[in-house]
BAKOL-678327 format. One record per residue: x, y, z of N, C-alpha, C, O, CB in turn. Coordinates in steps of 0.2 Angstrom, whole numbers, plus 2048, in hexadecimal, padded with zeros to 3 digits. Glycine has a CB too. Example, Ala and Ser with C-alpha at 12.3 -4.5 7.8 and 13.67 -1.06 7.14 Angstrom:
residues 2
8427E482783E7EA8278427F08278477EF82A8397EA82D;8407F58238447FB8248408008278438068288467FD81D;
END
This chain:
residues 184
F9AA34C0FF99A30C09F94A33C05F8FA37C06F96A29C0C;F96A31BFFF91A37BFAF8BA30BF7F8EA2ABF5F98A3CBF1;F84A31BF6F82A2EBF4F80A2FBEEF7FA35BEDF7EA2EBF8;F7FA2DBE9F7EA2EBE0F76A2CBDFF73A2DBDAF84A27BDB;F74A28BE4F6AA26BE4F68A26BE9F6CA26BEDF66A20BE2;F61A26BEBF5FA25BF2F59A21BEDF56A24BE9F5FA2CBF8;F58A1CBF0F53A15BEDF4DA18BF0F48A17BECF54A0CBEF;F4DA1CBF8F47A1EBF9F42A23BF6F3CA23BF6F48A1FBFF;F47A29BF2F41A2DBEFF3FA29BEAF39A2BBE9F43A32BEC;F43A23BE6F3EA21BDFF34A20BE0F30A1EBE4F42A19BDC;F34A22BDBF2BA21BD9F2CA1CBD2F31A1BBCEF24A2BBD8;F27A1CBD3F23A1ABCBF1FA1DBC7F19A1EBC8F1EA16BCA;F22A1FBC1F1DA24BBEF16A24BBDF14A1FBBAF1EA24BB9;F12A29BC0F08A26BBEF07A25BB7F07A29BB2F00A2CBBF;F05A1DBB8F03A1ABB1F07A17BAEF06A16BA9F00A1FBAC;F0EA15BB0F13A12BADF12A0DBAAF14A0BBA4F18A11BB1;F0DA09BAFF0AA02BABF07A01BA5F079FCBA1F059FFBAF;F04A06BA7EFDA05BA1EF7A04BA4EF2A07BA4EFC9FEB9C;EF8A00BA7EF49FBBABEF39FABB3EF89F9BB6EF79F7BAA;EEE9F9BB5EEF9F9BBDEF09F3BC1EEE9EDBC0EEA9FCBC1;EF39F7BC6EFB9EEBCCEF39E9BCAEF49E5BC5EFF9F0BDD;EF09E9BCBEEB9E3BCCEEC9DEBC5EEE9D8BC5EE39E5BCC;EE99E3BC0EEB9E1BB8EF39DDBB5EF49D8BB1EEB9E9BB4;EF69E1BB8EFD9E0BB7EFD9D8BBBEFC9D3BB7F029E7BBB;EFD9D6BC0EFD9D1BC6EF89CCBC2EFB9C6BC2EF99D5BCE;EF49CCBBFEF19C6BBCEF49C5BB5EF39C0BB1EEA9C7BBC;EF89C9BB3EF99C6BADF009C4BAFF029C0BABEF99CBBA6;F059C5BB5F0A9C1BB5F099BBBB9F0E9B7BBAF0E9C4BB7;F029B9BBCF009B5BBCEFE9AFBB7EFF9A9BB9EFD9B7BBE;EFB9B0BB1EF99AEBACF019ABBA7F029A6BA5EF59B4BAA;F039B1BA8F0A9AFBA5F0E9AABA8F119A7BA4F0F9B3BA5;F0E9A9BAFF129A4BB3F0E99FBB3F1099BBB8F159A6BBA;F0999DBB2F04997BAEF05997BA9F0A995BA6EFF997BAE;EFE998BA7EFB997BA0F00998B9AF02994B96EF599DBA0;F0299EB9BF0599FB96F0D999B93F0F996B8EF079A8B97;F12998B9CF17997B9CF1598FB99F1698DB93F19998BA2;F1198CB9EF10983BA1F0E980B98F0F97AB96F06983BA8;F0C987B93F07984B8CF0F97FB89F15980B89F0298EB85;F0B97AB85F10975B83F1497AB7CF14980B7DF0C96DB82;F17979B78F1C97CB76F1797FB6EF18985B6CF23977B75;F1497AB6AF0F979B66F0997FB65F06980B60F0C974B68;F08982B6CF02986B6DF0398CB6BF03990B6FF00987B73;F0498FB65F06996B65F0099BB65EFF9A1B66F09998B5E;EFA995B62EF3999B61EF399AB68EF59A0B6AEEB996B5C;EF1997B6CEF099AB74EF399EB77EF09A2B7AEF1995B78;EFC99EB76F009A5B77EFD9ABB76EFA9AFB7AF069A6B72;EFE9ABB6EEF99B0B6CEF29B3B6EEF19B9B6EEF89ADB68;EEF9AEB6EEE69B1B73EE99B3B79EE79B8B7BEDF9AAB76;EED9B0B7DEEF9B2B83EEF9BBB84EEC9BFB86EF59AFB86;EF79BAB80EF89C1B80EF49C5B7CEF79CBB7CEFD9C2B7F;EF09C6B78EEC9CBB74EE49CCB7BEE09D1B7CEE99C6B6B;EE49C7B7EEDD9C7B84EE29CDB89EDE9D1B8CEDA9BDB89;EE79CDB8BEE99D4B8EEEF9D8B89EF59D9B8AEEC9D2B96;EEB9DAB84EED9DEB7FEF39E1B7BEF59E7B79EEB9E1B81;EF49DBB79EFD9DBB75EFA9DAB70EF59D6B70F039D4B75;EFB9DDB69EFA9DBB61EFD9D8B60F039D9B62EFA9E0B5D;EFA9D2B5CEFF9CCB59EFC9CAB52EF69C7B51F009C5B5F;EFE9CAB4FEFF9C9B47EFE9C0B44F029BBB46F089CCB46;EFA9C0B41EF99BAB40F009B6B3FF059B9B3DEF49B9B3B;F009AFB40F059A8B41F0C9ADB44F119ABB42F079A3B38;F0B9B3B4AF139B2B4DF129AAB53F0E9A8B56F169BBB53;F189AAB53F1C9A4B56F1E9A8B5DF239ABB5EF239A1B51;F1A9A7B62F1E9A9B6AF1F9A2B6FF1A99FB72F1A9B0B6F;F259A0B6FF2699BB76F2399BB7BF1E99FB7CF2C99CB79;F23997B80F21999B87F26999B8BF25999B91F1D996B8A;F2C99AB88F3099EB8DF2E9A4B8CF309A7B91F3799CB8D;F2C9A6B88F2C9B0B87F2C9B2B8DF289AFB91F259B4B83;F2F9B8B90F2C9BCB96F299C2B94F2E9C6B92F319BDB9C;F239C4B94F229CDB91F1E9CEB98F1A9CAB9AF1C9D0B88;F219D5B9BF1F9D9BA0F199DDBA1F159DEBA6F249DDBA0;F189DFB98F129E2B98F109DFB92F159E1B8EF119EAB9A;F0C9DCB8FF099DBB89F049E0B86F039DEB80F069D6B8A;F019E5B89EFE9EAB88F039EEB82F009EFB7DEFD9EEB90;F099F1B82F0C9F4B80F129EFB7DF189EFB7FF0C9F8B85;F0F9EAB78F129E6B73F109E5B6FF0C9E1B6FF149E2B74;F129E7B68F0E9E4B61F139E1B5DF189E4B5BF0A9E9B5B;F129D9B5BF169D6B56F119D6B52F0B9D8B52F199CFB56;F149D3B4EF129D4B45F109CEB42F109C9B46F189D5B3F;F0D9CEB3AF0D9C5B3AF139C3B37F179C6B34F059C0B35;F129BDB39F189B7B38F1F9B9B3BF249B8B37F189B5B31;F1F9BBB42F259BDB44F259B6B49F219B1B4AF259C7B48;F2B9B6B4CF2E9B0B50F309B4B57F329B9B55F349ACB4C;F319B2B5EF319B3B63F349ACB64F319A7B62F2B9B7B67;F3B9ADB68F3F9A6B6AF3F9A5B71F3D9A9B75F489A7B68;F4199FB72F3F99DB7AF449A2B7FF4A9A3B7CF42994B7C;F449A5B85F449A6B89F449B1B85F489B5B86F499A2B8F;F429B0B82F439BAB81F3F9BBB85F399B8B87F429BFB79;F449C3B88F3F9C8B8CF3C9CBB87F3E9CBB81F429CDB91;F369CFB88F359D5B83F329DAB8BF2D9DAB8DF2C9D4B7A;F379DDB8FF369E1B92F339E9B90F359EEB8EF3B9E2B96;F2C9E6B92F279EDB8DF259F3B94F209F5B95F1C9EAB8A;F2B9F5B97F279FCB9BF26A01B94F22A06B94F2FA00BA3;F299FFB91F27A06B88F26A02B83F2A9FEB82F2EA0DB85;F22A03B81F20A02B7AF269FAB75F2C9FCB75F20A0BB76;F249F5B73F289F3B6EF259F1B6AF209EEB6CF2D9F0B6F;F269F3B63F229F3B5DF279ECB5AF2D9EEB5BF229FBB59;F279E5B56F289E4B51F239E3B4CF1D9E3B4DF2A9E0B52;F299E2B46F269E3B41F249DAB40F249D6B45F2B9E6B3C;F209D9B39F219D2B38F269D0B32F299D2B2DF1B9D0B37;F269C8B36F2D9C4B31F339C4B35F389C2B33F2F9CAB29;F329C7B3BF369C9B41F3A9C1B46F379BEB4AF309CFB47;F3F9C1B44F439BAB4AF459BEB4FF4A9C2B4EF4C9B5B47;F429BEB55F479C1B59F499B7B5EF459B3B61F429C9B60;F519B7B5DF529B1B5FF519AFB66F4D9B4B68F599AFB5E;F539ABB6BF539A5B70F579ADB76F5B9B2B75F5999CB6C;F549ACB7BF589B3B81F5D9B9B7EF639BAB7FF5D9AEB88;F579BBB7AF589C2B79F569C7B7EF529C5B82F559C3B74;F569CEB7FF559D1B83F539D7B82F579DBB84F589D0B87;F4C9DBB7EF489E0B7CF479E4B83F459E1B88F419DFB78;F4A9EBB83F4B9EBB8BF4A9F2B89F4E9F6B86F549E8B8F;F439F5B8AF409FCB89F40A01B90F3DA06B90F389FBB86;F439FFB95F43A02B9AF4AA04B9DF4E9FFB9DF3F9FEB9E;F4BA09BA0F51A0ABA4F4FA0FBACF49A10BAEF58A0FB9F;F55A10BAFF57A15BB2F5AA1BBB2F5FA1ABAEF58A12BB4;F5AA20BB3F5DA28BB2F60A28BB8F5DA28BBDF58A2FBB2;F68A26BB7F6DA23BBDF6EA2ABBDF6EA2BBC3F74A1CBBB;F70A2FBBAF72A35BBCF6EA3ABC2F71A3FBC4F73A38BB4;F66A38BC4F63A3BBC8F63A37BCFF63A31BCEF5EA3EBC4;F61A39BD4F63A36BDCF5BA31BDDF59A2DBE1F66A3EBE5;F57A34BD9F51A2FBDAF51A2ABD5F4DA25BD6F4BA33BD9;F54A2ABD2F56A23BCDF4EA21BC9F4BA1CBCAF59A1BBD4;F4CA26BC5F46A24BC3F47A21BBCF4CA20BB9F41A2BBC4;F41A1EBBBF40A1BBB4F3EA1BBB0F39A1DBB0F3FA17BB3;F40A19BA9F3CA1CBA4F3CA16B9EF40A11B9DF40A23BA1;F37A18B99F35A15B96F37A17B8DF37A1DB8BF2FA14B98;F3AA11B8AF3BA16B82F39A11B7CF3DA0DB7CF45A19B80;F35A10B79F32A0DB73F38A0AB6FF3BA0EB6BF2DA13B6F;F38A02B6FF3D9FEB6BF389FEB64F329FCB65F3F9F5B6F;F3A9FFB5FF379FCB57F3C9F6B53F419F8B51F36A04B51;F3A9F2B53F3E9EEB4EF399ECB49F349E9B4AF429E7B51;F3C9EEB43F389EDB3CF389E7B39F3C9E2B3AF3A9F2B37;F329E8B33F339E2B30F399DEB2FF3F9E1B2FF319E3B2B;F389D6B2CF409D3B2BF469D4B2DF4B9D6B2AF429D4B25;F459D4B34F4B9D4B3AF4C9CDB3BF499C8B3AF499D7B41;F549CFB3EF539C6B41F599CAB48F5D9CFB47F599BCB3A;F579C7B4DF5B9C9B52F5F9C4B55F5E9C4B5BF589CBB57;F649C0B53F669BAB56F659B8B5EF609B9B60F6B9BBB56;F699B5B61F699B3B68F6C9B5B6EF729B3B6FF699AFB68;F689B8B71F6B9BBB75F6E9C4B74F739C6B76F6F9B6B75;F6A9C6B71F689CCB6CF669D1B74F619D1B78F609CBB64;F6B9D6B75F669DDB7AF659E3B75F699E6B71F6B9E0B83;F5E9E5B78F5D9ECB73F5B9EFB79F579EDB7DF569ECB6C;F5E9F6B79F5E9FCB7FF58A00B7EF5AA00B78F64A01B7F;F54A03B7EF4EA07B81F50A0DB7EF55A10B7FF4EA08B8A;F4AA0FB78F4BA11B73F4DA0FB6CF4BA13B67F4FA14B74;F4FA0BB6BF53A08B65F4FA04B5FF4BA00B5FF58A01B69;F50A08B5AF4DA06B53F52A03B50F58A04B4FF4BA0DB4E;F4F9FCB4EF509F9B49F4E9F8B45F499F4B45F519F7B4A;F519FBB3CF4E9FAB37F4D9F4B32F519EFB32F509FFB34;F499F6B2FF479EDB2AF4C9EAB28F519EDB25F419EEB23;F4B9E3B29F519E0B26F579DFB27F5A9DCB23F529E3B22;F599E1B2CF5D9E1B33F5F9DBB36F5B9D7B39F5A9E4B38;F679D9B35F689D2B38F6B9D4B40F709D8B40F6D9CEB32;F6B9D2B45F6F9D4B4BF729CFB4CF6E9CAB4DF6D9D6B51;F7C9CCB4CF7C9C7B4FF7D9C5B55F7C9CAB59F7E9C5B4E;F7E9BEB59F7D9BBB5EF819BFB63F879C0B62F7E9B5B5E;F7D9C0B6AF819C3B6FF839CBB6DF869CEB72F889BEB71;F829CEB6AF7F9D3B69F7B9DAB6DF759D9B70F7C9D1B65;F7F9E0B6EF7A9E7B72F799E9B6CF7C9E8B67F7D9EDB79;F739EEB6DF739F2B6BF709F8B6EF6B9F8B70F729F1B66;F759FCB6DF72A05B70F72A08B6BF75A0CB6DF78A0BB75;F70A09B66F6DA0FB61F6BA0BB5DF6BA05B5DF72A15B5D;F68A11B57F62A0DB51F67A09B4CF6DA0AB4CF5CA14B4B;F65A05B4BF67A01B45F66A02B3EF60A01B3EF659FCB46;F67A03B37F66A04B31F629FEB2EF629F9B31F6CA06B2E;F5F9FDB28F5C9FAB24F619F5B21F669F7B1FF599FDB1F;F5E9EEB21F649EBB1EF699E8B1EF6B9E5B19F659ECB1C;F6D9E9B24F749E9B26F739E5B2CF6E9E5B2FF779F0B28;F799E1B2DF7C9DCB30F7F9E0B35F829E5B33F819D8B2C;F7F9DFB3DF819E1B41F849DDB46F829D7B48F7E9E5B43;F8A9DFB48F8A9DAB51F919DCB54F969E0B53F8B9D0B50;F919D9B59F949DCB5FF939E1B67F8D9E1B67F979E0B5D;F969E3B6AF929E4B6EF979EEB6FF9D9EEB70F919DDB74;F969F3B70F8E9F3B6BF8F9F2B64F959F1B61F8A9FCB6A;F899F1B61F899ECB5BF8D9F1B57F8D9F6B59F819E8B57;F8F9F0B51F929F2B4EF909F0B45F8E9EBB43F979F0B51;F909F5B41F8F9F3B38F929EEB37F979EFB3BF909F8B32;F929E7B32F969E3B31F959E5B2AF999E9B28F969DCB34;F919E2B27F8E9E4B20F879E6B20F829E4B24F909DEB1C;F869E9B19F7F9E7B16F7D9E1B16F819DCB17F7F9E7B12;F759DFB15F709D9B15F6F9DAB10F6D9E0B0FF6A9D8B1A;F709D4B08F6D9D2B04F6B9CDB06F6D9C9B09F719D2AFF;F659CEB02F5C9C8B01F5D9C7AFBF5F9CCAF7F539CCB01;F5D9C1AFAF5D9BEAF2F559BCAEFF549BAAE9F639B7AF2;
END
């Protein structure tokens, strides 16, 4: 029998977190409280939450408490961007939005994979940017790496594996150009 991984060599890269297991361990603590339990109204408190373990956030964004972010350390929204109920923003790398930004209702920013091709099965991290005046519909996945440029509509149920252009309407899975985005 030919094996393609062996789960026992994997490690963790030093420093993958940012942050150390302790650090990490109270803020998903915090999150499965404080952050979850806050009634729906509270954005300023979201907000303080996550800037007190070091997410940049941009005056009046809107985040749920369903949100789940893995690492807030390594997340900057913008102002006046919107974060929909249950999105992930999985931050093992970097995700930058812009502001003015919808990312809809269980979407899934997903900066992290595996290197299935090597037997230790290690992991890596690749920097999501989504720029200003996006809107990501529902249910939107963005793969590890992936630039999306200003003005960018994605629609619903939607992957996307490569960068996206300015402007333009996409969807499908992988998404695909439908049209340009005229702003009137």
């Amino acid at each position: 029998m030919v094996i393609n991984q062996d789960l026992s060599l994997y490690k963790n890269p030093t420093g993958f977190r940012g942050k150390p297991g302790w650090f990490v361990q109270i803020w998903w603590l915090i999150q499965s409280t404080l952050f979850e339990w806050s009634p729906q109204f509270l954005y300023g408190w979201r907000r303080f939450l996550l800037r007190c373990f070091g997410a940049k956030i941009g005056k009046g964004v809107v985040i749920r408490p369903s949100v789940k972010m893995t690492y807030p350390w390594k997340v900057s929204i913008g102002d006046y961007s919107w974060i929909g109920d249950e999105v992930v923003l999985y931050s093992l790398g970097e995700i930058e939005i812009g502001s003015n930004v919808v990312i809809s209702q269980r979407s899934y920013i997903c900066t992290g994979s595996h290197d299935y091709a090597k037997k230790e099965f290690p992991i890596y991290a690749k920097k999501i940017t989504i720029e200003e005046g996006c809107w990501l519909a529902t249910d939107v996945f963005v793969a590890p790496g992936v630039l999306i440029e200003k003005g960018t509509v994605v629609g619903a149920r939607s992957s996307v594996f490569k960068d996206l252009k300015a402007f333009s309407v996409y969807a499908g899975s992988p998404a695909k150009l439908l049209k340009k985005r005229n702003i009137e």
